[in-house]
C-alpha positions, 0 to 999 in steps of 0.5 A: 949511659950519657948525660945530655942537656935538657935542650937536645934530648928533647930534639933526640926525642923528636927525632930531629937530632939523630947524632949525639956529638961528644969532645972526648973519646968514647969506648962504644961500639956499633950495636951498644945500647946507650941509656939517656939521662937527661941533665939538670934541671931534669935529672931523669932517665928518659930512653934508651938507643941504640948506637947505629955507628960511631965516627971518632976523629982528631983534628989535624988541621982544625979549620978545614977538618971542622968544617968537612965533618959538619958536611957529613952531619949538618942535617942531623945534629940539631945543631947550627954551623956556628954552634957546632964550631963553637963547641969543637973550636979547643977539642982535639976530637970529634966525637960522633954517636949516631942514634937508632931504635931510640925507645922512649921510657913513658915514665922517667926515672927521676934521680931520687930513684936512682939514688933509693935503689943504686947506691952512689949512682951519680950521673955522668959528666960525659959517659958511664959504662955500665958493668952488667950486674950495673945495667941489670940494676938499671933495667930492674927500674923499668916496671914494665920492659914493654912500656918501652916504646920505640919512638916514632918521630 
């Protein structure tokens, strides 16, 4: 599960952000499903993706490694040259999800459902692995699994 900003999981949605940039380390893997909640003030369960690939760098030299990923994701993470250097200006890491088979939920699941039917679910700061019995939980909230559509932006 990743918690993201109100702001760029609407662009996720739309289909405009195709890559989920992170400062610190991720254990997913090519093929994960991911469950997007989206953060305050929205506080919801809103899609489900899947990881198409992962790029994890340190930065050595940071100007110059910097500059050569925005290259590489310029066109896809929704984001501008100055904003994306300012949120990599103190990381050690570069972190980059790329999105696909992005499935959007027609109904949301708010926070206050979670919590009635996951004790002490908390959202994420960054990420949340999932045990399976965890995730079967979470799917159980989905009413009706084929009211997940894939989204067509």
């Amino acid at each position: 599960m990743l918690s993201i900003k109100p702001k760029y999981a609407a662009m996720i949605l739309s289909g405009e952000k195709k890559v989920e940039l992170r400062r610190v380390r991720t254990r997913l893997q090519k093929g994960d499903l991911v469950l997007v909640y989206v953060s305050s003030p929205t506080k919801a369960l809103v899609a489900t993706f899947e990881v198409d690939n992962i790029i994890q760098n340190e930065i050595q030299a940071k100007p110059k490694d910097i500059n050569n990923f925005w290259k590489e994701i310029e066109n896809i993470a929704g984001i501008s040259c100055n904003e994306y250097k300012t949120y990599y200006n103190t990381a050690s890491t570069i972190v980059a999800i790329f999105i696909k088979n992005l499935k959007e939920l027609h109904k949301p699941i708010e926070l206050e459902t979670l919590r009635a039917k996951i004790p002490r679910f908390h959202p994420p700061q960054s990420y949340r692995y999932l045990k399976h019995s965890e995730f079967q939980l979470f799917e159980s909230l989905i009413p009706d699994k084929s009211r997940i559509s894939s989204t067509k932006k």
